[in-house]
C-alpha positions as CSV (number, residue, x, y, z in Angstrom):
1,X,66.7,55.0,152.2
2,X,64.9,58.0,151.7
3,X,65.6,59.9,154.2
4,X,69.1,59.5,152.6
5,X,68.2,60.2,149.3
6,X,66.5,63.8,150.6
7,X,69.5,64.3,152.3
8,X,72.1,64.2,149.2
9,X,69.8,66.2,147.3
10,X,69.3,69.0,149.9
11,X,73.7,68.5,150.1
12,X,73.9,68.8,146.3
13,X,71.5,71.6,146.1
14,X,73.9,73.9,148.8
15,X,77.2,72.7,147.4
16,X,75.6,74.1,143.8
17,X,74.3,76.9,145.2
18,X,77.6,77.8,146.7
19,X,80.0,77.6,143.9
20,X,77.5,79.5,141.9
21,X,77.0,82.0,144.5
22,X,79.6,82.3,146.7
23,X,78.5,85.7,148.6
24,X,75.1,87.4,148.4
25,X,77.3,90.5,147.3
26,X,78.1,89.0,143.8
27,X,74.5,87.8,143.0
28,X,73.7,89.9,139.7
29,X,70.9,92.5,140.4
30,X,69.5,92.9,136.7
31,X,69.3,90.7,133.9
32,X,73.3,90.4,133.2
33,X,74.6,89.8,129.7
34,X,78.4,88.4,128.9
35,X,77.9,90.0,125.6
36,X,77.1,92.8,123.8
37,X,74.8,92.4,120.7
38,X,76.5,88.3,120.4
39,X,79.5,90.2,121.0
40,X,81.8,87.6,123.9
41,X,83.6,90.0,126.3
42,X,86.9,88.5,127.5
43,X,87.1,87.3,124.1
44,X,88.4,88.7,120.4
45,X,86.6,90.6,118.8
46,X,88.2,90.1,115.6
47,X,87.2,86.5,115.3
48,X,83.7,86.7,116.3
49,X,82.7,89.1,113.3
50,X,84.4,90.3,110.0
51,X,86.7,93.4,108.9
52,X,84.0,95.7,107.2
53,X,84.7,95.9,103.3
54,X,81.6,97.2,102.1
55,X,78.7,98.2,104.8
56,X,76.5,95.8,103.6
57,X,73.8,94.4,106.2
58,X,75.8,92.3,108.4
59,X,77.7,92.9,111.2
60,X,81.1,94.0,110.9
61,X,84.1,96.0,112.1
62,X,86.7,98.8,110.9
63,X,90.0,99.7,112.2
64,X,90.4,103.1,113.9
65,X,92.3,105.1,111.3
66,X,92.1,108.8,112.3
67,X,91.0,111.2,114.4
68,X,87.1,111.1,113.4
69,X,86.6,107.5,113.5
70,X,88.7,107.6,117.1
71,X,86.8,106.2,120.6
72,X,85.8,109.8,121.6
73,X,87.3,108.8,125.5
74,X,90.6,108.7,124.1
75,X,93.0,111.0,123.0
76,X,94.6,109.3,119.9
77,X,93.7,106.7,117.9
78,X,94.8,103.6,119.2
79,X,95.1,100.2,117.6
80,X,92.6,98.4,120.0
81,X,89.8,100.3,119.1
82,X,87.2,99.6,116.4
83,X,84.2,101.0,115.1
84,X,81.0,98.4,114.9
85,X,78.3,98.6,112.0
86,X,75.0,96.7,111.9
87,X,74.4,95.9,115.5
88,X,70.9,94.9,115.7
89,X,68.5,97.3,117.5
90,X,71.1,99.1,119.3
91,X,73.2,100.3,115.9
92,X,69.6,101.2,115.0
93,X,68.6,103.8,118.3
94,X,72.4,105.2,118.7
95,X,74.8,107.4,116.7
96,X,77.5,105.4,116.8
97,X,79.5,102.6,118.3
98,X,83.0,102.0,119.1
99,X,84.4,99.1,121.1
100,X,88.0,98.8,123.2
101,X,90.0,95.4,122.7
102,X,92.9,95.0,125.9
103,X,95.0,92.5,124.9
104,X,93.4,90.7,122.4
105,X,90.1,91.3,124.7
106,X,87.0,92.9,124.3
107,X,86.6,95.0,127.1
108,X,84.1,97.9,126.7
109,X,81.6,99.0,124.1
110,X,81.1,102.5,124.0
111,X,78.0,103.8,122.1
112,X,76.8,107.7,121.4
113,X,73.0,108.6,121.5
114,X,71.2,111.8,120.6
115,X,70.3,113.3,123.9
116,X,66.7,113.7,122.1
117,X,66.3,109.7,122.2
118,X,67.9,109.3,125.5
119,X,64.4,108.2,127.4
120,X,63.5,106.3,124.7
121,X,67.1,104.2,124.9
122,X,66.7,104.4,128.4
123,X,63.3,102.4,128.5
124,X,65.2,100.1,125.8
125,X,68.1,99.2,128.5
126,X,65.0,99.1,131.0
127,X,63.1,96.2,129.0
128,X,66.7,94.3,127.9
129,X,68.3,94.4,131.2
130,X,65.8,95.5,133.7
131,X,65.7,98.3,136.4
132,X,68.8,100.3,137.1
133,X,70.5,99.3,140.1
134,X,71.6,102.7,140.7
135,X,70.7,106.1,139.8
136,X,72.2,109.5,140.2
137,X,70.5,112.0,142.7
138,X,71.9,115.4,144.4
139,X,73.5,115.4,147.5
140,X,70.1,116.4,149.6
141,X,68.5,113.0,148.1
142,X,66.5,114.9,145.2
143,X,66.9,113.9,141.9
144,X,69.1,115.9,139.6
145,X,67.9,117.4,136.4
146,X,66.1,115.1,133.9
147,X,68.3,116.5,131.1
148,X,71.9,115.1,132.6
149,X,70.7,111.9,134.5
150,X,73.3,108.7,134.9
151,X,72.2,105.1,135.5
152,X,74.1,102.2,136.3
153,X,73.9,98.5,136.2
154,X,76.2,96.9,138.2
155,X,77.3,93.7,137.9
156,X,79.8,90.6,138.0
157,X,80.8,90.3,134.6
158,X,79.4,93.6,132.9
159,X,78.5,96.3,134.3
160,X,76.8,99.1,132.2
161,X,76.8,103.1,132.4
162,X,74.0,105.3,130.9
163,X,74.9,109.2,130.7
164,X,72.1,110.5,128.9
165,X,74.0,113.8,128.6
166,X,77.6,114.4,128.4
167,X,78.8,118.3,127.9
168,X,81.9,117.7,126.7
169,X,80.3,115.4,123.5
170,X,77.1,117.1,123.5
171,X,75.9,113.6,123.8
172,X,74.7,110.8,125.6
173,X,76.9,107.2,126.1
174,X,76.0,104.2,126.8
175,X,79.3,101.9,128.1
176,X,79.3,98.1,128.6
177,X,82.2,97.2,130.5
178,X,83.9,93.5,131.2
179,X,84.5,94.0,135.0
180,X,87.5,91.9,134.5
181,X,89.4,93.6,132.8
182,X,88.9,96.9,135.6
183,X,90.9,94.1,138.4
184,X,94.3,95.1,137.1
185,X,93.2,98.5,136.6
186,X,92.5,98.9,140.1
187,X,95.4,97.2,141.2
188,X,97.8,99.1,139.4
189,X,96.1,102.3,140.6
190,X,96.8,100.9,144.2
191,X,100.3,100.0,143.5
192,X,100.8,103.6,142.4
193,X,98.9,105.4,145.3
194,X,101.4,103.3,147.7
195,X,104.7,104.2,145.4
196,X,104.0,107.7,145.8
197,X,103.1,107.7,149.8
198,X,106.8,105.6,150.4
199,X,108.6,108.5,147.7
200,X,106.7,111.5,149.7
201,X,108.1,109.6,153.2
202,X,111.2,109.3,152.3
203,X,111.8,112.7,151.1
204,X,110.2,114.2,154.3
């Protein structure tokens, strides 16, 4: 009997740890969050916190309505994207944020830093999500100037970029993005690739 017992625990235990892990390749290497400051990605962002009326101290939203509240990675302002005010201890150690709906989704948080704080945000990401799982380095293997590094956390569900310096913003960025929502992306970047070899076969 208790041989059987053993035996339909160690089952249960290897079924469990199957379906949680179904590949070594998707176990999460740091501490990975589904949100971003209580923030569910995957899910609307408009009905997890309020439209901002007055910036009082509680978290809130606005509605990108011109060019200098736009996501600085777009071109125009687009109805998807919002600003974000009062966001714990991030809002506290950036510029600004600015998040990216698809669809009714939240998708990516986007957040500015002073290039003067970046290794002090960079030890902040350390402690809340744990080593980097990748770092930048030149070609030969050495690592490239302090002043413009990139780190990365890869993950499952979110995966999260740190640029401590950006030329083109004179700026760092920080970007939290719902992997999800990058499977179409990539998809539709395939379909393309293959549309354009057929065209270029046919014409030659």
């Amino acid at each position: 009997m208790l041989t059987h017992t053993r035996t339909g625990f160690l089952l249960f235990l290897f079924i469990t740890a199957f379906l949680l892990f179904p590949g070594s390749e998707f176990v999460s290497a740091y501490n990975e969050p589904d949100n971003f400051a209580g923030l569910k990605f995957g899910h609307d962002l408009t009905k997890q916190i309020r439209e901002c009326i007055l910036l009082i101290q509680t978290r809130c939203y606005k509605t990108v309505r011109s060019p200098a509240d736009q996501n600085p990675e777009r071109d125009s302002p687009s109805p998807g994207d919002y600003r974000l005010y009062n966001m714990g201890e991030f809002q506290a150690a950036v510029d600004e944020i600015v998040a990216d709906q698809q669809d009714g989704k939240l998708i990516r948080v986007t957040a500015l830093v002073n290039s003067d704080k970046a290794q002090s945000v960079l030890e902040m990401l350390k402690h809340r999500y744990g080593k980097p799982t990748q770092e930048d380095s030149e070609a030969d293997g050495s690592p490239v100037s302090p002043n413009n590094r990139t780190f990365f956390w890869k993950g499952q569900r979110v995966s999260i970029q740190f640029e401590t310096r950006v030329p083109a913003l004179q700026r760092g960025r920080i970007s939290w993005t719902w992997m999800e929502s990058q499977k179409g992306r990539g998809r539709s970047k395939a379909a393309g690739k293959t549309e354009h070899t057929k065209k270029r076969a046919a014409g030659s």
